[in-house]
DRENTI-618583 format. One line per field, with one value per residue (C-alpha): residue number from 0; chain; x, y, z. Coordinates in nm, 4 decimals. Each point is the difference from the previous one (the first is absolute). Layout:
N
seq NUM,...
mol A,...
X X,...
Y Y,...
Z Z,...
***
This chain:
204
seq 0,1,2,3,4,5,6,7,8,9,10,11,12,13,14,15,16,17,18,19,20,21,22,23,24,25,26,27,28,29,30,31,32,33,34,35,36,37,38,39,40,41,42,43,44,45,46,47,48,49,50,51,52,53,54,55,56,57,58,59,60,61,62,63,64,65,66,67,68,69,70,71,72,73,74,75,76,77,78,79,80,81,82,83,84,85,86,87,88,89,90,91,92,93,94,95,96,97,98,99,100,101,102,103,104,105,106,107,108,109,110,111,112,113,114,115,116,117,118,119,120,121,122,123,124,125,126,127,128,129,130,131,132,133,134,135,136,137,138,139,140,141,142,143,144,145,146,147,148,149,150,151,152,153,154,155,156,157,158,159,160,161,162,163,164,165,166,167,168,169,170,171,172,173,174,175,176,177,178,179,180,181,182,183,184,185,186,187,188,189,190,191,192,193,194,195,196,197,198,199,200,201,202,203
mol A,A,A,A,A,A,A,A,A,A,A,A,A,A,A,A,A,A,A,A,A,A,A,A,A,A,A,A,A,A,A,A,A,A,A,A,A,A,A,A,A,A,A,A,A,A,A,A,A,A,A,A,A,A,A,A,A,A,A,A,A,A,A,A,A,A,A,A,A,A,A,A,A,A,A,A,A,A,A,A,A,A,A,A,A,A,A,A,A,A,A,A,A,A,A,A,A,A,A,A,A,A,A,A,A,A,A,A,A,A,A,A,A,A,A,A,A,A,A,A,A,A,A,A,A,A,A,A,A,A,A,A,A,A,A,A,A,A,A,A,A,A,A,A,A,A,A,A,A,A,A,A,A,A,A,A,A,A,A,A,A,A,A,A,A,A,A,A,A,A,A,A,A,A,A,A,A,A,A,A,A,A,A,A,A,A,A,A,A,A,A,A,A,A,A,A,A,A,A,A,A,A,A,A
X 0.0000,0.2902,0.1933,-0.3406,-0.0316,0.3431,-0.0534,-0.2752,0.1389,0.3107,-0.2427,-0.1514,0.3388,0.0762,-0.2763,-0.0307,0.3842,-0.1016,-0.3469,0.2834,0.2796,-0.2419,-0.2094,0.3639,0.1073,-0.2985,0.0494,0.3544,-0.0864,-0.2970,0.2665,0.2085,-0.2288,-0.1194,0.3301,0.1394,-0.3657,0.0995,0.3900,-0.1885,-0.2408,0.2841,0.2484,-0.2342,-0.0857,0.3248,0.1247,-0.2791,0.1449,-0.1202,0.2252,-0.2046,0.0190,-0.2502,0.0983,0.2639,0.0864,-0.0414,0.0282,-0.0432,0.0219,-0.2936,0.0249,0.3150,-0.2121,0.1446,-0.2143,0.0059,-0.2541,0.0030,-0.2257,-0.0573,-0.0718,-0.2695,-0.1950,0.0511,0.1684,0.1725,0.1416,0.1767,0.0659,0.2790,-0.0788,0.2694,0.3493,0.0496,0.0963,0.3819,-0.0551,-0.2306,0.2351,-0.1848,-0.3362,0.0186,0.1199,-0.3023,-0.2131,0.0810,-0.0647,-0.2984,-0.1353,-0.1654,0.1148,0.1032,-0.0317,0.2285,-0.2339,-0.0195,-0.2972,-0.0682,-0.2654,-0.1420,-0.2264,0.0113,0.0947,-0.0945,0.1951,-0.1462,0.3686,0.2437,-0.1368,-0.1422,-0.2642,-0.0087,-0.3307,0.0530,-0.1524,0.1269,0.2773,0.1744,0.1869,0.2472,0.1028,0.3200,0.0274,0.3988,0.2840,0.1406,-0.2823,-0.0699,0.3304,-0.0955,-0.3224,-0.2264,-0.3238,-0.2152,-0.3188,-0.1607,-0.2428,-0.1928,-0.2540,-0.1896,0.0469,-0.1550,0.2173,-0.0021,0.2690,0.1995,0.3188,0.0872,0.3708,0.1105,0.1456,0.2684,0.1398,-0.1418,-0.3801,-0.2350,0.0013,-0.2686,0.1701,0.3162,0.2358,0.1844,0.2879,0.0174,0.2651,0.0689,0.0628,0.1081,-0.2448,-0.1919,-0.4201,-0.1480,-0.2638,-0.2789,-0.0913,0.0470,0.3874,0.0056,-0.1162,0.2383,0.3155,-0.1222,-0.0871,-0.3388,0.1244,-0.2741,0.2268,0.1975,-0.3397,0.1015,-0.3089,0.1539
Y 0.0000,0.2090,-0.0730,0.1340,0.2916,0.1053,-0.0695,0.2456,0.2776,-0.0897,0.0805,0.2818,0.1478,-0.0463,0.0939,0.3675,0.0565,-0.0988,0.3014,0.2623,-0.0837,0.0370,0.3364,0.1223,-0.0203,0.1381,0.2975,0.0686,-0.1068,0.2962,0.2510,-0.0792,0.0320,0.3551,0.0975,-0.1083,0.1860,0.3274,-0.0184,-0.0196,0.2775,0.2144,-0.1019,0.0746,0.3738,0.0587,-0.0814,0.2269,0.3681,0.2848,0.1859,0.2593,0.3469,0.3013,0.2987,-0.1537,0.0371,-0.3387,-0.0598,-0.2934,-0.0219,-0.1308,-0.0523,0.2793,0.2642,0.1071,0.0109,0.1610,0.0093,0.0263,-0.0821,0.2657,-0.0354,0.1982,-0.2699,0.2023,-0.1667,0.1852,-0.1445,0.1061,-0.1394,0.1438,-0.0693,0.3504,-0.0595,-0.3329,0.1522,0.1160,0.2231,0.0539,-0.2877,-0.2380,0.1534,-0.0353,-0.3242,-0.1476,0.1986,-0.1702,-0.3406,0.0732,0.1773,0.2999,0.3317,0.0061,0.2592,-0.0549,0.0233,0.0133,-0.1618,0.1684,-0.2122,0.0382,-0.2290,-0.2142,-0.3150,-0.2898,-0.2604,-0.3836,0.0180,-0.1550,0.1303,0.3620,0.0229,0.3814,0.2062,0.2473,0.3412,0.2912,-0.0456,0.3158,-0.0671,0.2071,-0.0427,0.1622,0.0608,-0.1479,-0.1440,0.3492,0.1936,-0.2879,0.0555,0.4050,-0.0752,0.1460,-0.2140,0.1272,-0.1977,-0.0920,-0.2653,-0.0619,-0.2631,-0.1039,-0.3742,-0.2861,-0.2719,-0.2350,-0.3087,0.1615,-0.1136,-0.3126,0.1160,-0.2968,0.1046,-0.2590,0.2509,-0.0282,0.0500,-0.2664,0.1132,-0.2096,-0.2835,0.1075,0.0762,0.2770,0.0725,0.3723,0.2532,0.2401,0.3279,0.3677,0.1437,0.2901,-0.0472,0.2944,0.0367,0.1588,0.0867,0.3612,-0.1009,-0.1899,0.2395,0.2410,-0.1742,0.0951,0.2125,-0.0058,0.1348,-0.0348,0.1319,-0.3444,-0.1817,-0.1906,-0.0918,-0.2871
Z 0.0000,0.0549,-0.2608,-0.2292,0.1731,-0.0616,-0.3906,-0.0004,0.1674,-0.2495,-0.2808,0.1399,0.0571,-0.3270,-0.1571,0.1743,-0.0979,-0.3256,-0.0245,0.1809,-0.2496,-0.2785,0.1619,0.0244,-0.4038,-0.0988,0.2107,-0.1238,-0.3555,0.0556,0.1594,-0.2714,-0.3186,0.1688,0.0517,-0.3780,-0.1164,0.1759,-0.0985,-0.3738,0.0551,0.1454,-0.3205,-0.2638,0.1908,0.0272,-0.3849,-0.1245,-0.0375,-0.1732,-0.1954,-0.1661,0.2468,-0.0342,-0.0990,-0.2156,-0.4164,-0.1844,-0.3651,-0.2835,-0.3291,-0.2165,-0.3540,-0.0136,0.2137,0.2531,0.3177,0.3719,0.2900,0.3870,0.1809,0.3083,0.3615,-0.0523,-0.2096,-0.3388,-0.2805,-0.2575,-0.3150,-0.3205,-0.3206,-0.1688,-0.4005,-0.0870,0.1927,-0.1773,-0.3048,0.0384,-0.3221,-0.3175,-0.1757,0.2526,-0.0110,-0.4137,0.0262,0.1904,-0.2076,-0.2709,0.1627,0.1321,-0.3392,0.1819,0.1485,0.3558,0.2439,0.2975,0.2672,0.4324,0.1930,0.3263,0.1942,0.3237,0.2481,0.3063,0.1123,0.2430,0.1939,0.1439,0.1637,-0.2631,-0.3295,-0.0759,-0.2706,-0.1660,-0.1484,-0.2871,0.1061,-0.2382,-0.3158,-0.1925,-0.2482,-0.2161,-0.3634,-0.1385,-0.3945,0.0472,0.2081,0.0154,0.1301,0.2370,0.1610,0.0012,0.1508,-0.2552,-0.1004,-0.2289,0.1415,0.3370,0.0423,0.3399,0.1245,0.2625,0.0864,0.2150,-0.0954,0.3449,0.0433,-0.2815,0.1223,0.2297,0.2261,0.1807,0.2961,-0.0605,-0.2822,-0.3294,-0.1962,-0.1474,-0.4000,-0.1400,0.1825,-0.0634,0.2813,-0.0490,0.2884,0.1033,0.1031,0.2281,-0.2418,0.1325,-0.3064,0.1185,0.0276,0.0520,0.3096,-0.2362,-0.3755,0.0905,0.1041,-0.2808,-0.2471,0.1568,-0.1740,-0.3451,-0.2027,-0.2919,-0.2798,-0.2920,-0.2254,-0.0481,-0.0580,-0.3421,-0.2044,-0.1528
***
């Protein structure tokens, strides 16, 4: 009778090391998946950084335009497309001219609007656009256009800025710089750096 009663409590003592050794993985393999799911959580956060800054000059290039926006801590968004300084002289101008079978007036795009931000990519809306046409290269670089043409816009998620560093161009990623070009705060400002001169109007 002894000798059974000894085998039980054997068992028993077995069997309740056996439900703690078992209670006792599971609660480090817990501590540990928790622990390797925060050490994730905290890797990912910390290998996402932004490297677009307000208030600062950026430029691409897009089909050999030059073109420059910043976006300001303000929420405005000003951009420019520069279709005038990529001629070096009237040599170049002529040139594409010729391969594109039409007259070309160098031209500058001032645009104005607004932007918003879900916290790593900034969509822009399109708010007011002037735009100046010069008859040549060399009155370009003088600063005398002979025509003005504004409009009022409403053009919403017009540009996608990943706040990684480069735009979404019709699903085309196009890396940007950081440029020391000079944007202008308003159209007034803007205006200010040239002159109209009708009398260079060519009516070719």
């Amino acid at each position: 009778m002894k000798k059974k009663l000894t085998v039980s409590i054997l068992i028993v003592t077995i069997l309740l090391g056996a439900i703690s050794m078992t209670a006792l993985v599971m609660r480090n393999s817990k501590q540990s998946s928790h622990s390797v799911s925060h050490s994730s959580s905290s890797h990912k956060q910390e290998s996402y950084k932004k490297t677009i800054e307000l208030d600062q000059v950026y430029e691409y290039t897009i089909h050999e335009i030059n073109c420059y926006f910043i976006l300001k801590s303000d929420g405005s968004y000003i951009y420019i497309e520069d279709k005038a300084g990529i001629y070096e002289n009237e040599a170049d101008l002529g040139e594409k001219e010729n391969e594109e079978e039409s007259v070309i007036y160098p031209s500058v795009n001032y645009t104005i609007g607004t932007y918003t931000s879900n916290g790593k990519n900034y969509t822009t809306t399109l708010k007011n656009s002037t735009i100046l046409y010069f008859k040549n290269v060399i009155n370009f670089k003088s600063g005398r256009y002979f025509e003005k043409e504004s409009k009022k816009l409403d053009i919403q998620n017009s540009l996608k800025i990943s706040s990684k560093g480069y735009i979404d161009q019709n699903s085309d990623l196009i890396k940007l710089r950081k440029s020391n070009y000079f944007i202008p705060d308003s159209e007034k400002q803007f205006l200010d750096q040239y002159t109209y001169d009708p009398s260079t109007k060519d009516d070719r």
